[in-house]
SELODREN-122632 format. One line per field, with one value per residue (C-alpha): residue number from 1; residue in three letters; x, y, z. Coordinates in Angstrom, 2 decimals, decimal comma, padded with zeros to 5 digits, always signed. Layout:
BEGIN
nr <- (NUM|...);
rest <- (ala|...);
c1 <- (X|...);
c2 <- (Y|...);
c3 <- (Z|...);
END
This chain:
BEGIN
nr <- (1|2|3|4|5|6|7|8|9|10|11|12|13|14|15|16|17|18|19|20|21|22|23|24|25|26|27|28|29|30|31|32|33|34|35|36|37|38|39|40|41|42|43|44|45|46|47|48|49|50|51|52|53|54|55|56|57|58|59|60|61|62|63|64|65|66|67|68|69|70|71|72|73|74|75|76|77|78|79|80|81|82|83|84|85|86|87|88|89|90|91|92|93|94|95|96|97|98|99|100|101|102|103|104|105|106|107|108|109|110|111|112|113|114|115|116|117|118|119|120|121|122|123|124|125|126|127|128|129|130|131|132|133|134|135|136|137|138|139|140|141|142|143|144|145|146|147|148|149|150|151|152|153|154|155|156|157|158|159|160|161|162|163|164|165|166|167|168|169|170|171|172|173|174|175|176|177|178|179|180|181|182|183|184|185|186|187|188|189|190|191|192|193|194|195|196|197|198|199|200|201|202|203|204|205|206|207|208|209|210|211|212|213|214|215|216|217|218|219|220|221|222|223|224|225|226|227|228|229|230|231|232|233|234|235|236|237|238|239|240|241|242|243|244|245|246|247|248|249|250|251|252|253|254|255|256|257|258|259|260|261|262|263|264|265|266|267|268|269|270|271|272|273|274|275|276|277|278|279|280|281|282|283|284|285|286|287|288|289|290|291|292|293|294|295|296|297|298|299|300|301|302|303|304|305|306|307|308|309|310|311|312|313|314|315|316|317|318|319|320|321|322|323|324|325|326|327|328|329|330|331|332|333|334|335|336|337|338|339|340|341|342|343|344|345|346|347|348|349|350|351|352|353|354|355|356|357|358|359|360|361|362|363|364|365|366|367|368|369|370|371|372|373|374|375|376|377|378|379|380|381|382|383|384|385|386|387|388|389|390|391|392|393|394|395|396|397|398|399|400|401|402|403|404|405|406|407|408|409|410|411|412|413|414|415|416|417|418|419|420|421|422|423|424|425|426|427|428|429);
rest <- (unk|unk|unk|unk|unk|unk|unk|unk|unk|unk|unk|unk|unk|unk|unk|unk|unk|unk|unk|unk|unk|unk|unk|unk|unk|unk|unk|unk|unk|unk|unk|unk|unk|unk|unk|unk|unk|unk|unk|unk|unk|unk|unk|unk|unk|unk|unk|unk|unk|unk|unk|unk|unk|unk|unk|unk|unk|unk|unk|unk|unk|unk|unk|unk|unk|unk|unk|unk|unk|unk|unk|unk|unk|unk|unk|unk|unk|unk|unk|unk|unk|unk|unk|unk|unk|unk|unk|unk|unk|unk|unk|unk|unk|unk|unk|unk|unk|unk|unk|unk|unk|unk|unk|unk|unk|unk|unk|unk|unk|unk|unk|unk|unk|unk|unk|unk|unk|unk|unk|unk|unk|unk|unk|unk|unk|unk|unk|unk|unk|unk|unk|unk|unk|unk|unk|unk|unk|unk|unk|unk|unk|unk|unk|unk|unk|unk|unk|unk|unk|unk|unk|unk|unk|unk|unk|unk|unk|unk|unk|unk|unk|unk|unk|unk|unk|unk|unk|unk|unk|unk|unk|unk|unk|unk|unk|unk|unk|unk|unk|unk|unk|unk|unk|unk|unk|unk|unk|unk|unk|unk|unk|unk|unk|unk|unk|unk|unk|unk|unk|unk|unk|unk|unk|unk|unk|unk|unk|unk|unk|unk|unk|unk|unk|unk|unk|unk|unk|unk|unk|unk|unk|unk|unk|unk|unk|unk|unk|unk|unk|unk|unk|unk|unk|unk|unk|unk|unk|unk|unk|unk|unk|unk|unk|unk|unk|unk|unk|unk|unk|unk|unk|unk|unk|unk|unk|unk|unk|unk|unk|unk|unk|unk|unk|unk|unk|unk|unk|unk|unk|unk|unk|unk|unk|unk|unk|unk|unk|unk|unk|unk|unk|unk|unk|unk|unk|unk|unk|unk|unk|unk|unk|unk|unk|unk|unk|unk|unk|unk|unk|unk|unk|unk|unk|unk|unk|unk|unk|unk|unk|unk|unk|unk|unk|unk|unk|unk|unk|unk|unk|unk|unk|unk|unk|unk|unk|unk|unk|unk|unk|unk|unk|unk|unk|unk|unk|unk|unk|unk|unk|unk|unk|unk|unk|unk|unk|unk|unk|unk|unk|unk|unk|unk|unk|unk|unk|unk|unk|unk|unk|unk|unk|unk|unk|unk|unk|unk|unk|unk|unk|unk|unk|unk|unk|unk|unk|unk|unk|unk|unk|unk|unk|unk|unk|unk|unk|unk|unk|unk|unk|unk|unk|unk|unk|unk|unk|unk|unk|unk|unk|unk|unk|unk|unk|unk|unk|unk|unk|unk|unk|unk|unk|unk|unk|unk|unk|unk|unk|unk|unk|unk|unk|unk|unk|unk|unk|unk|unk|unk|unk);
c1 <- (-040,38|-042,36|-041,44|-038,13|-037,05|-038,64|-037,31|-033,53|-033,87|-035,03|-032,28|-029,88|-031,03|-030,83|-027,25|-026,50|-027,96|-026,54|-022,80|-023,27|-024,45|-021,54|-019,28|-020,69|-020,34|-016,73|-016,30|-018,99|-018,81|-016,18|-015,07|-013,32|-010,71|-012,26|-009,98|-006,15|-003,67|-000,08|+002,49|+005,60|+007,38|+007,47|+010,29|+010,36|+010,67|+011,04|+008,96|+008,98|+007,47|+005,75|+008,00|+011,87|+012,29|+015,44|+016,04|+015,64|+012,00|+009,20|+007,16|+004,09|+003,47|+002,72|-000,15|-001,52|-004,37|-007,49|-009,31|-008,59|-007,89|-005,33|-003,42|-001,33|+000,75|+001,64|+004,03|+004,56|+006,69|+007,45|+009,72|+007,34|+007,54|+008,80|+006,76|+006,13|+004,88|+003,75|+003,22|-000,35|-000,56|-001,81|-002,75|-006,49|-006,02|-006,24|-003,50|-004,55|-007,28|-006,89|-007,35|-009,78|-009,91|-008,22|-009,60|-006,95|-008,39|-006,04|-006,14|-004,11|-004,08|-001,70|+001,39|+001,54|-001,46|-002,03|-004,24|-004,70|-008,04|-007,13|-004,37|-002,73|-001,02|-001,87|-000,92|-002,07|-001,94|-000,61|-000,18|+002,99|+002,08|+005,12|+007,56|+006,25|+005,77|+003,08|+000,01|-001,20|-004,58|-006,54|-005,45|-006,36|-006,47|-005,59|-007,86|-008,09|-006,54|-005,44|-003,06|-005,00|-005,21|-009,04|-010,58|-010,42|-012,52|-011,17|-009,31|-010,49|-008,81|-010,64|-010,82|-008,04|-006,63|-003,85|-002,83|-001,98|+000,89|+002,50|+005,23|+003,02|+003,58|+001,20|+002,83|+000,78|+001,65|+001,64|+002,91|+003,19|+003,13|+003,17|+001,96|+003,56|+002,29|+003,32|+001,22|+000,35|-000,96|-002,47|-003,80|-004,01|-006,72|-006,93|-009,82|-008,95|-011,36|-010,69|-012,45|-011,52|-010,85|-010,23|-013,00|-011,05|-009,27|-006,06|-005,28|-004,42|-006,44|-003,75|-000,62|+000,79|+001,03|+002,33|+001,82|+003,26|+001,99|+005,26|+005,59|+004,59|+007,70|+008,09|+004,73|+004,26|+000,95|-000,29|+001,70|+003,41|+005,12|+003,43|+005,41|+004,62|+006,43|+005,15|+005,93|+005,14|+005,75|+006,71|+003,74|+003,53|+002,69|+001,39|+001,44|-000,56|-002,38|-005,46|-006,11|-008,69|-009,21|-012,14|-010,23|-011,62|-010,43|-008,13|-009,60|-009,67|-013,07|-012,04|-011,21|-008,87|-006,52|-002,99|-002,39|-005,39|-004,93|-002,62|+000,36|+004,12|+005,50|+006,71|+008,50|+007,76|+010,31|+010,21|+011,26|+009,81|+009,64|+009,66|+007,54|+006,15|+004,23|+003,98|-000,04|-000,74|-003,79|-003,70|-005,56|-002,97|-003,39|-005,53|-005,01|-005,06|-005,43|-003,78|-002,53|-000,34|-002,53|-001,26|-002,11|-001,26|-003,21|-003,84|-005,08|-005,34|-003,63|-004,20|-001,33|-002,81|-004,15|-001,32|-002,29|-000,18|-000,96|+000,03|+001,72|+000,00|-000,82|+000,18|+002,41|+002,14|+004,41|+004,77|+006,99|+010,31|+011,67|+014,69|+014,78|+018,11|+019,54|+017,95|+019,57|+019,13|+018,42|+018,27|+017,17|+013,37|+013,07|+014,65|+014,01|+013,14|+014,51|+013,32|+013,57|+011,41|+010,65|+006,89|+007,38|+005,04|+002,23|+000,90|+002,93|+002,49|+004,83|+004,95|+007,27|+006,76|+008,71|+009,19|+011,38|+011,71|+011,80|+008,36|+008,43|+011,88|+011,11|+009,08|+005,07|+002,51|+001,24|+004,41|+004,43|+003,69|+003,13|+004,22|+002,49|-000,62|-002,60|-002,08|+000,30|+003,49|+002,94|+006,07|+004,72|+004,13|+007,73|+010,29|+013,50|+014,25|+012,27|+013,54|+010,95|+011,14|+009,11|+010,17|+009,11|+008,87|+008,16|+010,68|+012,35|+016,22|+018,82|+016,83|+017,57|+014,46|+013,45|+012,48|+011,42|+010,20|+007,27|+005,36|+002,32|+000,59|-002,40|+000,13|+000,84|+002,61|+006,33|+008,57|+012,27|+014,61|+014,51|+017,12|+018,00|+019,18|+019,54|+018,56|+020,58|+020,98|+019,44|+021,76|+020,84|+022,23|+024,72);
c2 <- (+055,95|+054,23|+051,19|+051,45|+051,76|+048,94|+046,60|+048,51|+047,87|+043,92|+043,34|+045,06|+042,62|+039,76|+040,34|+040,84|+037,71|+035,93|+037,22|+036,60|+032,52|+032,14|+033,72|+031,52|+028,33|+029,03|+028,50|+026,41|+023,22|+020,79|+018,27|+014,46|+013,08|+009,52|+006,73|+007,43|+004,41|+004,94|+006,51|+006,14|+004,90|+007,17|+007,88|+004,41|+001,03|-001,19|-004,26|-006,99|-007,29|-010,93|-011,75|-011,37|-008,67|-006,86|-003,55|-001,35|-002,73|-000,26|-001,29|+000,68|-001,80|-004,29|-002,29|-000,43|-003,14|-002,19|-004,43|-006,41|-009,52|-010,94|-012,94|-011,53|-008,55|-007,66|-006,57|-007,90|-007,68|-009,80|-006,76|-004,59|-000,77|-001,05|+001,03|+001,39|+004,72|+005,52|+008,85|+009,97|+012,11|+015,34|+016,76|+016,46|+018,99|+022,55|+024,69|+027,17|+024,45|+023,43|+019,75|+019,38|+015,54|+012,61|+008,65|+005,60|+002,14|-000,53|-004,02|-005,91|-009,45|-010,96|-012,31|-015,99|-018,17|-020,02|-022,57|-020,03|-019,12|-015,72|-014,48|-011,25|-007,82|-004,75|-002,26|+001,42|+003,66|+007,08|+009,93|+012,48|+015,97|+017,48|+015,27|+015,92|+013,62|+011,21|+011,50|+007,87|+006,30|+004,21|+000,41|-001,90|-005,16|-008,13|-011,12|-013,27|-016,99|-016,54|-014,46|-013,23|-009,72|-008,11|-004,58|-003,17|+000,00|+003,36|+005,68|+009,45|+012,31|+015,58|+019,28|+019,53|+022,67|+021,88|+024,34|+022,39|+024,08|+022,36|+021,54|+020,23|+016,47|+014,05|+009,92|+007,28|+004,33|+001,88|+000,53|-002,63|-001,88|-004,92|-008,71|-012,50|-013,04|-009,74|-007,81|-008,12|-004,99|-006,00|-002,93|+000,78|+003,54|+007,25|+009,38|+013,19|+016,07|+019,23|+022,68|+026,46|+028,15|+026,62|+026,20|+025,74|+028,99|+029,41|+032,13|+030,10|+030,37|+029,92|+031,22|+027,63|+027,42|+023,08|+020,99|+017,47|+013,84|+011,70|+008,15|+006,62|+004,52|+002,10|+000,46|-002,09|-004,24|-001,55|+001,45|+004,04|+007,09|+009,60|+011,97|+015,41|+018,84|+022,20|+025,66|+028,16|+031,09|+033,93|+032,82|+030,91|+027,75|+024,43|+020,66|+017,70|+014,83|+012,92|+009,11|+006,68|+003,51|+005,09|+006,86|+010,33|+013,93|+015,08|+017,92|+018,48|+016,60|+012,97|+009,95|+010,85|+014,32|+013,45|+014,76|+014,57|+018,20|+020,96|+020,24|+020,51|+023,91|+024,69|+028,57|+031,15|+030,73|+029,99|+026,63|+023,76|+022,27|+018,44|+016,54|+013,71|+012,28|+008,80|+007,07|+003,81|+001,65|+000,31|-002,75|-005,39|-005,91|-002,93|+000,08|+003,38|+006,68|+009,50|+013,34|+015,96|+019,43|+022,75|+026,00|+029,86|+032,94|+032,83|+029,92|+025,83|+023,82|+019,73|+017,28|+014,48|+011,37|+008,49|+005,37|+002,33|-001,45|-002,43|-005,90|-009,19|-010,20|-013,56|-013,55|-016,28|-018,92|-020,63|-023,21|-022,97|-024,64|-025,16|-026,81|-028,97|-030,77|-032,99|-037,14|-040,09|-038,19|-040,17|-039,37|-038,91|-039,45|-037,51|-037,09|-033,75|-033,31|-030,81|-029,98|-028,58|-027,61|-027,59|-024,94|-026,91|-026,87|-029,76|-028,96|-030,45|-030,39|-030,53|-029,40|-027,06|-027,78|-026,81|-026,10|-022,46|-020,19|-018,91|-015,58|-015,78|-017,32|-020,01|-019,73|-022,34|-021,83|-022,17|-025,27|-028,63|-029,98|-032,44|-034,77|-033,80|-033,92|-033,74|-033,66|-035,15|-035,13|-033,63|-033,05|-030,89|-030,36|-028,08|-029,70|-029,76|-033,10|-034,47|-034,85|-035,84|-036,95|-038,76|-036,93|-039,38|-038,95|-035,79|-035,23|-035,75|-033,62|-030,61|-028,36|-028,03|-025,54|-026,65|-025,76|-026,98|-025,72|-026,14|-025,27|-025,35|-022,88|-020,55|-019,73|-020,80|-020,84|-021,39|-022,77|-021,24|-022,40|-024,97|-026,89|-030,01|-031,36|-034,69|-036,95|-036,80|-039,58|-042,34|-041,47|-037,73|-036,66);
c3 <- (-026,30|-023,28|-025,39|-026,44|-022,16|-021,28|-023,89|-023,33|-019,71|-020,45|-023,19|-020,44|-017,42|-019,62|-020,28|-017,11|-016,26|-018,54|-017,26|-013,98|-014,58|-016,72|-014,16|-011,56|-013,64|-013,91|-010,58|-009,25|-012,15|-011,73|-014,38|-014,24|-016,27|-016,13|-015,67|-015,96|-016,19|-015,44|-017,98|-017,03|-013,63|-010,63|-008,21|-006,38|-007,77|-004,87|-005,68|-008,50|-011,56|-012,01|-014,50|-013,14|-015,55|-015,96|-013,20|-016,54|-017,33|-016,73|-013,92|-014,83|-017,92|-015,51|-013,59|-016,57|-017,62|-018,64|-016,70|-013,41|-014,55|-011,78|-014,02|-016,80|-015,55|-011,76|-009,45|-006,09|-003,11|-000,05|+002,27|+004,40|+004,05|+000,07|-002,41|-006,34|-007,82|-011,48|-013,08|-014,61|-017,68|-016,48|-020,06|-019,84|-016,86|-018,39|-017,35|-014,48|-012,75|-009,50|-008,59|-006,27|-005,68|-006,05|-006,38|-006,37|-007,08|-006,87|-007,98|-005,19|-003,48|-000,98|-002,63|-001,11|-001,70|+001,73|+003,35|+006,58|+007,31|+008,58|+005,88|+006,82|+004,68|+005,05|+001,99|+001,14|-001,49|-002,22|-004,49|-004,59|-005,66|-007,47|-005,81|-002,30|+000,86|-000,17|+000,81|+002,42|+002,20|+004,94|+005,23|+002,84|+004,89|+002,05|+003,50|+000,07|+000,94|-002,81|-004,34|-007,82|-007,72|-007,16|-007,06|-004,14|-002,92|-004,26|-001,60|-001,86|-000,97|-000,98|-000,64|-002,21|-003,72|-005,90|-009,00|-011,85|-014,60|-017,22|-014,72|-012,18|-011,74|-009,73|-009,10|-007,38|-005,97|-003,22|-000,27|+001,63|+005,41|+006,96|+007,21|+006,22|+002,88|+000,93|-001,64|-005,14|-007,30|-011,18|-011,90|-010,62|-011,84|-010,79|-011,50|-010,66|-009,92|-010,84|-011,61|-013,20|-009,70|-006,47|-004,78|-001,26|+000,13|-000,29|+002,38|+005,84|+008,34|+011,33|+010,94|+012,03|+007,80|+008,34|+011,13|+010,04|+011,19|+011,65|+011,94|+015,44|+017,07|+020,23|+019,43|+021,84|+022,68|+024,87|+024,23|+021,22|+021,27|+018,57|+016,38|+014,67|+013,64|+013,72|+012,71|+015,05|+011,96|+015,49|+017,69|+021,12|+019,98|+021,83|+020,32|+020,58|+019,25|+018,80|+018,33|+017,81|+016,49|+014,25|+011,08|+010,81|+009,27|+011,72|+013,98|+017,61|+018,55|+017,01|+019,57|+022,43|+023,22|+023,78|+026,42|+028,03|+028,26|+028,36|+025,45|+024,66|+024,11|+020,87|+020,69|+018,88|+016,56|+012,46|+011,90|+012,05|+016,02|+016,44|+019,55|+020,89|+023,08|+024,54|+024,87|+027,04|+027,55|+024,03|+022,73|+021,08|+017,44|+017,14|+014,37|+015,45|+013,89|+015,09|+013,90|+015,09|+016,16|+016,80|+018,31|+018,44|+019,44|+015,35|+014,92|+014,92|+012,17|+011,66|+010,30|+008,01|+009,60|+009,99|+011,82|+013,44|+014,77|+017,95|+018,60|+018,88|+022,51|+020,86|+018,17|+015,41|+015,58|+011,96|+010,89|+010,28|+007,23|+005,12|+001,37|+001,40|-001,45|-003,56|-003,69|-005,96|-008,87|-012,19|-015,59|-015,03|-010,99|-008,25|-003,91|-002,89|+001,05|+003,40|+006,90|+009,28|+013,01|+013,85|+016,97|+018,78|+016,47|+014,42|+011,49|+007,89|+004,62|+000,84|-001,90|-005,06|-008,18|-011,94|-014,98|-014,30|-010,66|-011,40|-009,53|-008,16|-004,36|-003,02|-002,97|-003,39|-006,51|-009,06|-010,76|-009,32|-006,20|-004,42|-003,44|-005,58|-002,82|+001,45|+003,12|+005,29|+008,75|+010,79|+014,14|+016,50|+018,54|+018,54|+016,60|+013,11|+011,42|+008,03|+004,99|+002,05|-001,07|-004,37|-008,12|-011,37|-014,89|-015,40|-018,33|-018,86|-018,59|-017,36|-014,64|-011,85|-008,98|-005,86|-002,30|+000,92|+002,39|+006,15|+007,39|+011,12|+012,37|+012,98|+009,25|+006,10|+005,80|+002,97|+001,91|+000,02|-004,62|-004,78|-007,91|-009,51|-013,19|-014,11|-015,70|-019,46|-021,98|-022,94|-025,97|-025,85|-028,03);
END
């Protein structure tokens, strides 16, 4: 009988052992869905795919490669603040999971080769849970002189707690925020976190339930004016912000308060509140971080971190140039004319031509150049000087693309395609 307890009381521990570690690995393991490549296009289809295609081609074709290659699919754009966003196949996601992280690697380059030794754009990337704001990365800064597309680090967004149904919906995309010589993106890969119960809390811990980062305005070398919203949900509630040129999670300990103390008074009502609040003694050409902070007797809540650039001290100068209409064309020869004004830099030109408009406007790397190598000298003044160079061994009766380009330290700029058709073979029916 002695026995017959002992081994009932061991069977009966062992199950409950074994119940309790399964329990806890239901909520403790976490599982990946390995690389997912876009589906099907998002909600915003602002750039260009490589090839001119029609406005009813799916972009995501063009960024779904397996590998980063650069070179046979891409979009691009040249327009600051434009975006393209792609939808991932959630399926691999079990119903009733919560997404606990998200990891965006894109494939991107700048847009416009160039000979500058300090090439400029500035792009991020995003994802858009079930049609919501997006949710921004930290700058990419696009320093390649050349525009082939390369992997770039992955962006991670964590502690996330995001229930995922079979209506839940998750794009990703990216932006081009600023620069001269626009963005290219080859290839975009997600890998998503997720795990059986959400391992972050649910139940707020302020009832501030949003505080919203909003875009920074009147940024000026040394100066901006930061934006956020708040809810104060029927509590006295205080705004304000912190910023630093260091990117960090947004809490109230990270770079410098804004105000310096004190705050703007928000209500106690239950809508959202809007303020601001102007900062000075900025660095030019410096990012900064910021995020909108609020406060009740219940509780702080944090906005997501946003960040800006302040203007040059110096601003670039570049060339300005103009492709005008090419003269004395025959059947296999023809003078490509340009014009350009150095704006007092030493200032040097070329021209780009070909049998089709490559990607639709000018860049230095569609077809040939001209001259093959170096350059025509144009100056360094500040009026409009003529160039022009002379093409031979074309083929008749064919219709080319053209365009001026300049270049000084200041940067690369380009002319508008032009075209002309040479004249047809005497032989030609």
């Amino acid at each position: 009988m002695k026995h017959k307890l002992l081994l009932g009381l061991t069977l009966a521990v062992a199950i409950i052992t074994v119940t309790v570690t399964r329990q806890f690995s239901k909520i403790a393991v976490a599982d990946t869905t390995g690389n997912l490549l876009p589906i099907a296009d998002g909600t915003n289809r602002q750039w260009t795919t490589n090839d001119n295609a029609s406005s009813t081609t799916p972009h995501y074709t063009y960024v779904d490669e397996s590998l980063c290659n650069g070179t046979t699919d891409f979009v691009y754009t040249n327009n600051t603040n434009t975006r393209d966003s792609y939808l991932l196949n959630l399926s691999s996601i079990p119903d009733g999971s919560y997404i606990s992280s998200i990891s965006i690697t894109p494939c991107a380059s700048v847009n416009t080769a160039t000979t500058s030794t300090a090439p400029s754009s500035t792009i991020v990337v995003f994802y858009k849970y079930n049609g919501n704001s997006e949710i921004q990365s930290f700058p990419y800064s696009l320093t390649n002189s050349n525009n082939t597309p390369n992997l770039l680090p992955a962006s991670s967004f964590n502690s996330l707690a995001l229930p995922k149904s079979t209506t839940t919906s998750l794009e990703i995309g990216a932006r081009y925020v600023n620069g001269t010589l626009g963005a290219r993106l080859g290839q975009i890969i997600t890998n998503i976190t997720f795990s059986a119960t959400s391992t972050t809390s649910t139940t707020p811990t302020s009832t501030i339930h949003t505080v919203t980062t909003t875009l920074a305005n009147s940024i000026t070398q040394t100066s901006a004016i930061l934006w956020g919203a708040a809810n104060p949900n029927g509590f006295t509630s205080t705004g304000w912000f912190r910023y630093s040129v260091t990117p960090s999670t947004c809490n109230d300990n990270f770079g410098i308060r804004a105000p310096l103390s004190g705050g703007t008074a928000l209500g106690s009502g239950n809508t959202q509140v809007i303020y601001n609040t102007s900062i000075f003694g900025l660095s030019p050409n410096t990012t900064y971080y910021y995020c909108a902070i609020a406060n009740n007797n219940n509780g702080t809540g944090f906005g997501t971190l946003k960040w800006f650039t302040t203007a040059s001290s110096t601003p670039l100068l570049p060339p300005t140039v103009t492709t005008t209409p090419a003269v004395t064309t025959t059947q296999t020869a023809s003078t490509l004319t340009g014009s350009a004004k150095p704006n007092g830099f030493a200032t040097t030109g070329w021209f780009r031509y070909a049998t089709s408009p490559g990607p639709g406007a000018c860049n230095d790397s569609f077809g040939s150049r001209a001259p093959a190598s170096g350059s025509i000298s144009l100056g360094s003044g500040n009026s409009f000087i003529p160039f022009s160079y002379r093409v031979v061994g074309l083929n008749p009766g064919t219709v080319y693309y053209y365009c001026a380009i300049a270049n000084s330290s200041q940067g690369t700029s380009f002319g508008l395609l032009r075209t002309f058709r040479t004249l047809p073979s005497l032989f030609s029916k």
